[in-house]
GUGU-551771 format. One record per residue (C-alpha): residue number from 1; residue in one letter; x, z, y. Coordinates in pm, 1 decimal. Layout:
BEGIN
<site><num>NUM</num><residu>a</residu><c1>X</c1><c3>Z</c3><c2>Y</c2></site>
...
END
This chain:
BEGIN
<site><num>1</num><residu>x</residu><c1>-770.6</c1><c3>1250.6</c3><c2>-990.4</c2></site>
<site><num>2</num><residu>x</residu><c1>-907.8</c1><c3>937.0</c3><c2>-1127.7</c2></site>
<site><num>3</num><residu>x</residu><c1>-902.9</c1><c3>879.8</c3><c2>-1504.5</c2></site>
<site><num>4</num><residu>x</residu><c1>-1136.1</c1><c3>606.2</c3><c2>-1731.1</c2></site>
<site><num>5</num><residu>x</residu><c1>-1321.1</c1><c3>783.1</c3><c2>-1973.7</c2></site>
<site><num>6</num><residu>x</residu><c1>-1167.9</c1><c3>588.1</c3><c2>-2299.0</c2></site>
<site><num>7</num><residu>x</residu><c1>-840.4</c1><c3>582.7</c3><c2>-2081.0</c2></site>
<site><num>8</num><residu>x</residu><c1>-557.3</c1><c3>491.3</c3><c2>-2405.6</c2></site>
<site><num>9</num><residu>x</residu><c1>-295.6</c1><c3>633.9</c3><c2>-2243.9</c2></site>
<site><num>10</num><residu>x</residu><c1>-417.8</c1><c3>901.6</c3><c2>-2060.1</c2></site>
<site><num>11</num><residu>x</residu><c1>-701.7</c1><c3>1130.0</c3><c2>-2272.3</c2></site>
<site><num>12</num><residu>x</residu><c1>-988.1</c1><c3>1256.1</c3><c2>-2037.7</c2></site>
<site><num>13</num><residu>x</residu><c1>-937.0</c1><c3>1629.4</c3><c2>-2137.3</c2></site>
<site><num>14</num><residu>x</residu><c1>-556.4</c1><c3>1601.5</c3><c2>-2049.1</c2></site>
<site><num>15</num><residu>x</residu><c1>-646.5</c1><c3>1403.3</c3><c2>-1759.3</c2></site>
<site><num>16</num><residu>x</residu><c1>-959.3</c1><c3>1684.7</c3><c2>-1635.8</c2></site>
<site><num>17</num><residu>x</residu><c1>-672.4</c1><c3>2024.4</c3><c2>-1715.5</c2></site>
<site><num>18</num><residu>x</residu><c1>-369.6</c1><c3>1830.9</c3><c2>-1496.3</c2></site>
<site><num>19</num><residu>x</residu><c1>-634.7</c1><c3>1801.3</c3><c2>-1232.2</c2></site>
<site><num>20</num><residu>x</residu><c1>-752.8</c1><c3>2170.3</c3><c2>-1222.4</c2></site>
<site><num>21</num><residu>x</residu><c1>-404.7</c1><c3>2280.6</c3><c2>-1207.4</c2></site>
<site><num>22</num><residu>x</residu><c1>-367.5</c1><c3>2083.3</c3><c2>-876.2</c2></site>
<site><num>23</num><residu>x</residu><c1>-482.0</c1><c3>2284.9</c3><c2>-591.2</c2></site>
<site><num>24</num><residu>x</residu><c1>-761.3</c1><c3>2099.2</c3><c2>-349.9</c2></site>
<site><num>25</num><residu>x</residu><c1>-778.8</c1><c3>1833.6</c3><c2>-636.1</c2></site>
<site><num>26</num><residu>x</residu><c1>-1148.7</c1><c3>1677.3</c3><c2>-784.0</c2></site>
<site><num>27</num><residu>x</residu><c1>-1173.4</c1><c3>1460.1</c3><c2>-1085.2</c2></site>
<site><num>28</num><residu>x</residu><c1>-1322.2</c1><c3>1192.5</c3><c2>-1173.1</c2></site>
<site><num>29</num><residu>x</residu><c1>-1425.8</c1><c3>1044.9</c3><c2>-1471.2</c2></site>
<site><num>30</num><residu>x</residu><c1>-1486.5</c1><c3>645.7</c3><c2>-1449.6</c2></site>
<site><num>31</num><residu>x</residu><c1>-1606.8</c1><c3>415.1</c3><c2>-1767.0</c2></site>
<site><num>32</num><residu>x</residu><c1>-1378.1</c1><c3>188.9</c3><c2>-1901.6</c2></site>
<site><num>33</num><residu>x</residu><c1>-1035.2</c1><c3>210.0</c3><c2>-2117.3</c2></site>
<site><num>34</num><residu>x</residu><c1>-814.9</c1><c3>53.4</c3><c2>-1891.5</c2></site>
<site><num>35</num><residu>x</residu><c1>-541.2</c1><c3>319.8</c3><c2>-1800.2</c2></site>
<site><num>36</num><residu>x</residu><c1>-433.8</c1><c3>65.2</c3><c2>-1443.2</c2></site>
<site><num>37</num><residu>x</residu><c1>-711.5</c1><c3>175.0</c3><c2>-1156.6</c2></site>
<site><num>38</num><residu>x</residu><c1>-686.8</c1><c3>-158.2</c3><c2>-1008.0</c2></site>
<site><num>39</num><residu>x</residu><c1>-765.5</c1><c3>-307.5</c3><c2>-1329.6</c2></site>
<site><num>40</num><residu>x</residu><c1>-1129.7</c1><c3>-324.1</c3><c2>-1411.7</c2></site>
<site><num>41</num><residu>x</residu><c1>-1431.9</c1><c3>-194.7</c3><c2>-1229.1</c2></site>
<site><num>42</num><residu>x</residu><c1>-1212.7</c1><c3>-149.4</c3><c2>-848.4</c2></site>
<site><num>43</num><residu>x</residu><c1>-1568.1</c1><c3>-75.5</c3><c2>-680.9</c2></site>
<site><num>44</num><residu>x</residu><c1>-1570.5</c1><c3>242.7</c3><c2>-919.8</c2></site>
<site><num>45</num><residu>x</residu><c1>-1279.5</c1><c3>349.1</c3><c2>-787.2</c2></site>
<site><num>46</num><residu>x</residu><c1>-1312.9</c1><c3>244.8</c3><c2>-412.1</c2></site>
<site><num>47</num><residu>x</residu><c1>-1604.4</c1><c3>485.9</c3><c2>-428.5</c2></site>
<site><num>48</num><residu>x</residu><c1>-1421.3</c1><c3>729.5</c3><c2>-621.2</c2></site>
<site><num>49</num><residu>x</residu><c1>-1183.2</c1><c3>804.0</c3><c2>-343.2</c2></site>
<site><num>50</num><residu>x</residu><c1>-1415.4</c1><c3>743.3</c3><c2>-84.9</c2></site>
<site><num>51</num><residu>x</residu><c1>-1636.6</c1><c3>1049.4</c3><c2>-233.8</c2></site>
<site><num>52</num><residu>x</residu><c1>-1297.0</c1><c3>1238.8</c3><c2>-242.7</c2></site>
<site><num>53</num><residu>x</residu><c1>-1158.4</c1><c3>1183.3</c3><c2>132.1</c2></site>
<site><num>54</num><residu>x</residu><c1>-1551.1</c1><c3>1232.2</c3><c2>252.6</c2></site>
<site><num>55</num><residu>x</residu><c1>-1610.3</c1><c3>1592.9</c3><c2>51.2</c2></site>
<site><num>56</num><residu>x</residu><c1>-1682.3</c1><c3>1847.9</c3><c2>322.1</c2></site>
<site><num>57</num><residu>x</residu><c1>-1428.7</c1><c3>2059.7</c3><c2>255.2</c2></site>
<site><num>58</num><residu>x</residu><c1>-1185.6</c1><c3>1731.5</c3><c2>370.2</c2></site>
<site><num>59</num><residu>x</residu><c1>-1354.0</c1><c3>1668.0</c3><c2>691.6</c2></site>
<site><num>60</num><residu>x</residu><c1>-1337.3</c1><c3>1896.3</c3><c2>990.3</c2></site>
<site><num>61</num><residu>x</residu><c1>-1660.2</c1><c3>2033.6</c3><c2>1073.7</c2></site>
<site><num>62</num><residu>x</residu><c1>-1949.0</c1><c3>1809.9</c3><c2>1255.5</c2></site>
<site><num>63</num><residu>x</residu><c1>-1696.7</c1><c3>1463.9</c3><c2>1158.7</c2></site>
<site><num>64</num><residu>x</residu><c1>-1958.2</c1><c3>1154.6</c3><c2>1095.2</c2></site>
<site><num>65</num><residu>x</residu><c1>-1976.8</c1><c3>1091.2</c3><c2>738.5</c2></site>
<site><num>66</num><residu>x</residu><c1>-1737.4</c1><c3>857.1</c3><c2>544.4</c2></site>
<site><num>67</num><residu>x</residu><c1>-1648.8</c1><c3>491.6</c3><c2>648.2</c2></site>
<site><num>68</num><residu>x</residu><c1>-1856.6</c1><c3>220.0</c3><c2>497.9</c2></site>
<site><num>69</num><residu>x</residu><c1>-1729.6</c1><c3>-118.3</c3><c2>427.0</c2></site>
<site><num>70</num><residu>x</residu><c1>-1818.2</c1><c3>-326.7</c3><c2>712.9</c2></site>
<site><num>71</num><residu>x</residu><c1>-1457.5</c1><c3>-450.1</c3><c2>872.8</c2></site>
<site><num>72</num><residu>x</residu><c1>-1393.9</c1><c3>-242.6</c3><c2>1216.2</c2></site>
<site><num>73</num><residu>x</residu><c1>-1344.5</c1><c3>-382.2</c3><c2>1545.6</c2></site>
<site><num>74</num><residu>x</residu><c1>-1001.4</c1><c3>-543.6</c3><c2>1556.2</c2></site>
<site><num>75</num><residu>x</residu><c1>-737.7</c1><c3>-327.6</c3><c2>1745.6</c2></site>
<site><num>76</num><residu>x</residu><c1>-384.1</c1><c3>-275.0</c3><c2>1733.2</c2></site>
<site><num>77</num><residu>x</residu><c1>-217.0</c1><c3>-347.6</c3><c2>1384.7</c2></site>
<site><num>78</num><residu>x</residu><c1>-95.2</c1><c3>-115.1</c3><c2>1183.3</c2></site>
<site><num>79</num><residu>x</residu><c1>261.4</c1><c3>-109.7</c3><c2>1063.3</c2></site>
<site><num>80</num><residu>x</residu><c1>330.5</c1><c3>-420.3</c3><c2>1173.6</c2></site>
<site><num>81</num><residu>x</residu><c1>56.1</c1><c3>-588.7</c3><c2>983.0</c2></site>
<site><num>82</num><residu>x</residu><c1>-81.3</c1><c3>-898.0</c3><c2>1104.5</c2></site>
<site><num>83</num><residu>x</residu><c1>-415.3</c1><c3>-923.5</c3><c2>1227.2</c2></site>
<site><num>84</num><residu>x</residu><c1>-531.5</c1><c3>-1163.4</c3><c2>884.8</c2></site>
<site><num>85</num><residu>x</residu><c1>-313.3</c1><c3>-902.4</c3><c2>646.3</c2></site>
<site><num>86</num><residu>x</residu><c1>-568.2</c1><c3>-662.3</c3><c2>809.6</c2></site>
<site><num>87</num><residu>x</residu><c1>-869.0</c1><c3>-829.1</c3><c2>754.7</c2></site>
<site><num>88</num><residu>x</residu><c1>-739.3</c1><c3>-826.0</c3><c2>341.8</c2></site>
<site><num>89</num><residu>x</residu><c1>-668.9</c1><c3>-527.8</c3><c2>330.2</c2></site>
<site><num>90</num><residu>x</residu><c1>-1019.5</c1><c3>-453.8</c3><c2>458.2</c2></site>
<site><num>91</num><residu>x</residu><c1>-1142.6</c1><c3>-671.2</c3><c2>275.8</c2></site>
<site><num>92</num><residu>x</residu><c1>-942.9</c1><c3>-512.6</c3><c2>-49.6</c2></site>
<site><num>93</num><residu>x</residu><c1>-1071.2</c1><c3>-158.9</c3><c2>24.7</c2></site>
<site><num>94</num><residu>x</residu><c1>-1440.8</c1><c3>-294.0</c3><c2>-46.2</c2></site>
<site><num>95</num><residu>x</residu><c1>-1374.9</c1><c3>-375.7</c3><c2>-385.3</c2></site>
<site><num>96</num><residu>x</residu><c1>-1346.4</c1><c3>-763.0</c3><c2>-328.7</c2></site>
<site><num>97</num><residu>x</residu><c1>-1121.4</c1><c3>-960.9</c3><c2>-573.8</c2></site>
<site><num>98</num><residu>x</residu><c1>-855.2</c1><c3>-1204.7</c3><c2>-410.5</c2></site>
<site><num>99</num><residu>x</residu><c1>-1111.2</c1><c3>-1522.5</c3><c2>-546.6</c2></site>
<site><num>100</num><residu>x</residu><c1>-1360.0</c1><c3>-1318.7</c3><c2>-379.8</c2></site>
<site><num>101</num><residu>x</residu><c1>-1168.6</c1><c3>-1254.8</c3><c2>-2.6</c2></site>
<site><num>102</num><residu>x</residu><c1>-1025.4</c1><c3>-1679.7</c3><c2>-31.7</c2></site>
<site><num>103</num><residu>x</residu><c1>-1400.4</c1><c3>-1778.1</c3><c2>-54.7</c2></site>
<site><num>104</num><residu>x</residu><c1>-1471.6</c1><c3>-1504.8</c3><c2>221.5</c2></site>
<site><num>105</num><residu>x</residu><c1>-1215.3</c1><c3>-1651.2</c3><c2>439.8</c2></site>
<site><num>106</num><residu>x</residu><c1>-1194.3</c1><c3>-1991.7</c3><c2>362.4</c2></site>
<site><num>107</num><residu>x</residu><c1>-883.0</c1><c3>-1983.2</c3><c2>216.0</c2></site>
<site><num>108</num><residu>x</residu><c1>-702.5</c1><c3>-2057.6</c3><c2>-120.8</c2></site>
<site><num>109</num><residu>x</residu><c1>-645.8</c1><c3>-1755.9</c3><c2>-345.7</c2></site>
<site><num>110</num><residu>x</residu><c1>-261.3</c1><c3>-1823.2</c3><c2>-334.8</c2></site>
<site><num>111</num><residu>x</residu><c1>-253.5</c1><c3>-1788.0</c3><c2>42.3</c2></site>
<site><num>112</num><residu>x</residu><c1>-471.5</c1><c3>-1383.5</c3><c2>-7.3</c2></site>
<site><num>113</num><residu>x</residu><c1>-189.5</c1><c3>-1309.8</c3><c2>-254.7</c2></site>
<site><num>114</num><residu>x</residu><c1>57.0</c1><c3>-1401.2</c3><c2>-65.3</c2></site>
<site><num>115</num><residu>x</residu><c1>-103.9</c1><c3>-1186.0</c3><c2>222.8</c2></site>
<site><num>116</num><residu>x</residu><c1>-190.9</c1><c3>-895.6</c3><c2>-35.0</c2></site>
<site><num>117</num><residu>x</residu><c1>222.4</c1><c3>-868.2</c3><c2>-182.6</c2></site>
<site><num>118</num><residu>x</residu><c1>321.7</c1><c3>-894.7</c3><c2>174.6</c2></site>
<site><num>119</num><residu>x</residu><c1>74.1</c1><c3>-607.1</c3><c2>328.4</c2></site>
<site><num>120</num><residu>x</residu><c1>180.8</c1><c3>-421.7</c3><c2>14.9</c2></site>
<site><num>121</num><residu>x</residu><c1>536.9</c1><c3>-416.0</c3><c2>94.2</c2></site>
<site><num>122</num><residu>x</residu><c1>438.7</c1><c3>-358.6</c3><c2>429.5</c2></site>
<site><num>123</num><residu>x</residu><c1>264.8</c1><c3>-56.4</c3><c2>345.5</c2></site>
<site><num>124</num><residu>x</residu><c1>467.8</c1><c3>59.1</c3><c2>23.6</c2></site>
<site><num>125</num><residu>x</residu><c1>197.8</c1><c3>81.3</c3><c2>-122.1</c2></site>
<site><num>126</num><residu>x</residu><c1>70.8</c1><c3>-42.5</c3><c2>-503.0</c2></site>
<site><num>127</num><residu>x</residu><c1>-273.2</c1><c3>-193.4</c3><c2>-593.3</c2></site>
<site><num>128</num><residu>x</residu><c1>-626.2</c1><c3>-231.3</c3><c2>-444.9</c2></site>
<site><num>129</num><residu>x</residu><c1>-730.4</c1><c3>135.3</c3><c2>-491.9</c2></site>
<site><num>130</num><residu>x</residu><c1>-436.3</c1><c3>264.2</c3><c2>-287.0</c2></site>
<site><num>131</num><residu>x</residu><c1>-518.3</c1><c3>-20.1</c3><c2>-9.9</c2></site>
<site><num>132</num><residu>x</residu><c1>-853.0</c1><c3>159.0</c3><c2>-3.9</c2></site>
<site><num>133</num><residu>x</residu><c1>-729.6</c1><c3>496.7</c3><c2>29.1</c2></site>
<site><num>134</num><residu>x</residu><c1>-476.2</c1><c3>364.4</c3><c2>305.9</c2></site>
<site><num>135</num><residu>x</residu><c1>-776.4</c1><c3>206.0</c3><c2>498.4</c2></site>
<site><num>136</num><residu>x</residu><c1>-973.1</c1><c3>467.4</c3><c2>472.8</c2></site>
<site><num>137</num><residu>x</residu><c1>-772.3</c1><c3>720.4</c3><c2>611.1</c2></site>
<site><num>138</num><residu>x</residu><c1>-639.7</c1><c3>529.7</c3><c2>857.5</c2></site>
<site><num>139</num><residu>x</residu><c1>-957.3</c1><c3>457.8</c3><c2>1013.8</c2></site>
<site><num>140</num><residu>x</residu><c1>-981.7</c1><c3>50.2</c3><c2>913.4</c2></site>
<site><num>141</num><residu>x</residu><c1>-1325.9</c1><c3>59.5</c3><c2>794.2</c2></site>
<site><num>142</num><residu>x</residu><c1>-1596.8</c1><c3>131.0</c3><c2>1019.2</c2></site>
<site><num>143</num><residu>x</residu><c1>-1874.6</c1><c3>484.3</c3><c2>961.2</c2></site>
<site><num>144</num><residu>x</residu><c1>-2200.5</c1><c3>398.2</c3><c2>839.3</c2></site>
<site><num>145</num><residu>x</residu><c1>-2415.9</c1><c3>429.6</c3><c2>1104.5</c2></site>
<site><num>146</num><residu>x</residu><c1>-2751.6</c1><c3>671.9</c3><c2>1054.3</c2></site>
END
């Protein structure tokens, strides 16, 4: 469980009891007051969950540690994505802003949020730090190599 330390809405001590009355859950305390993850500090977050899906007691035993951010080969797309919605959403999952993906990929920042509402729908999913979790588990980012 995620919650900003100066969170308005949510207070860190109600925040820290919810989570130890979720079995298998970890919590995390991030700065800021913003009560939206995917408002504010998104890198914070993207490495939030990644510490959470790469905790040993969520990977089987001998698994390579957790995915880093470099963009995995292209292969099949998930969920009907197109291969350019993919390369957002990895993009996304490394904490990049949309101004930050159009100058990546040479394109205006209209045209990434027009990819980013339609691999959301896609995906039913809602903000950048559930993109990240969705990449991450579903293998879109490549492991760090050692």
């Amino acid at each position: 469980m995620l919650n900003r330390r100066d969170d308005p809405v949510a207070p860190l001590e109600t925040a820290r009891d919810l989570a130890a009355h979720i079995p298998g859950a970890q919590f995390a305390a991030l700065e800021g007051d913003i009560h939206i993850p995917e408002f504010g500090d998104a890198a914070a977050v993207v490495a939030a969950t990644r510490a959470f899906v790469d905790a040993p007691n969520r990977r089987e035993r001998g698994a390579p540690p957790g995915p880093s951010i470099a963009p995995a080969p292209l292969g099949p797309a998930p969920l009907g994505l197109s291969p350019r919605e993919v390369e957002v959403l990895r993009l996304l999952a490394a904490g990049l802003s949309n101004p930050a993906i159009a100058a990546r990929l040479s394109l205006s920042v209209h045209t990434i949020e027009r990819h980013v509402v339609n691999l959301y729908t896609k995906l039913g999913i809602h903000g950048q730090a559930e993109a990240a979790t969705y990449a991450l588990l579903h293998g879109l980012l490549t492991p760090p190599t050692t």
